[in-house]
Phi, psi and omega in degrees: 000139199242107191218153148294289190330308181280346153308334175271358183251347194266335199267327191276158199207163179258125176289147167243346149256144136242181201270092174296013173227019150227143172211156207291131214284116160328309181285324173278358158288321182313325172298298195314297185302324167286335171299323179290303193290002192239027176283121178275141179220184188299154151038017189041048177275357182039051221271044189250142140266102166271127201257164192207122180247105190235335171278191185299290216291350145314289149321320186285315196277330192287333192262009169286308235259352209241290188033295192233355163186169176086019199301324187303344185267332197301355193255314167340321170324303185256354192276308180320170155281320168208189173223133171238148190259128160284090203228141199277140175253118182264005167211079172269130204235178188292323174310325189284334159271009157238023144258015147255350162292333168267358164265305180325292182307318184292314161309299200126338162337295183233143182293150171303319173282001167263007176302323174261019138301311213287309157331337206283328171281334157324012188259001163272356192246301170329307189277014178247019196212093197305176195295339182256032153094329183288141178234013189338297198304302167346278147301335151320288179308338168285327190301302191306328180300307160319315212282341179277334187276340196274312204288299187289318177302350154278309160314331162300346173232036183082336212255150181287152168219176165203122200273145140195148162298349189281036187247156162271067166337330192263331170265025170252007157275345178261320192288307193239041179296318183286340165263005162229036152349060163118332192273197197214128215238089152293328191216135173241157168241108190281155183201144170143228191251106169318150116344071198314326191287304239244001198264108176291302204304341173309303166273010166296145174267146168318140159215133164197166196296161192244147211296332134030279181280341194247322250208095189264108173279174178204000000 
């Protein structure tokens, strides 16, 4: 099949090297960053926050965060051009969801006297939420929705990524605690240039189950 989209899924790969003397270009990060931020989520609740780890000393704190396990990631930090941690509200309550219903009033979205109408999707955050505020699993699952739309929009611009679960959440919770004021961090996106020499994966051939097997028309 001959598409840009499927050129852009058939050509990216999760990178395992990278090129440490390149980095991604200010206008194209800025498409990248608009791109996380415009990621649809349940009830367009947005329950995510993104750090974007880009200077040395940053980079210094993220690769501390390696410490005590997951050490195979740990070299992507300083090589990449950046990384961003994809990070989750393990308790969104109804105030967080009326600042997007009040970002919604402001834009036009939604009329003002209809703001506690406006409510009405939140009975979906309910049934998604233990007796103890938490809804982690919930919110979580909107990040991987980001964390898929951000990986092609890079492909989309040429640039390499590499998701990964392989992070310590609990200490990058102690590291960038003040810039994740509450939230919880599970998945990071390594983003820049392979390694032409050392990215074995890079000459790998695509392999995925054939559709067939995945993909039931009914």
């Amino acid at each position: 099949m001959t598409h840009p989209i499927i050129n852009d899924l058939e050509t990216r790969h999760t990178a395992k090297r990278y090129d440490a003397t390149k980095r991604i270009s200010q206008k194209n990060l800025a498409v990248i960053y608009e791109a996380m931020r415009l990621s649809p989520s349940s009830i367009n609740s947005q329950p995510w926050k993104f750090i974007v780890i880009e200077s040395d000393a940053a980079k210094q704190r993220m690769h501390d965060t390696f410490a005590n396990k997951f050490q195979f990631n740990q070299p992507h930090i300083k090589a990449a051009s950046h990384t961003v941690l994809f990070a989750h509200n393990p308790k969104y309550t109804r105030e967080s969801y009326g600042q997007v219903i009040d970002a919604d009033i402001k834009n036009g979205r939604t009329q003002q006297e209809n703001r506690e109408q406006a409510f009405g999707g939140y009975a979906f955050v309910d049934l998604n939420t233990g007796e103890d505020g938490n809804n982690a699993a919930w919110t979580r699952a909107q990040t991987y929705i980001a964390l898929g739309n951000t990986m092609h929009s890079a492909a989309r611009l040429g640039i390499d990524s590499t998701p990964m679960e392989g992070v310590d959440a609990e200490l990058i919770g102690e590291i960038f605690a003040e810039e994740l004021d509450g939230y919880v961090c599970d998945v990071a996106l390594v983003l820049g240039y392979h390694d032409k020499t050392e990215d074995y994966n890079a000459k790998l051939p695509k392999s995925r189950l054939p559709a067939e097997q995945v993909i039931q028309v009914l």
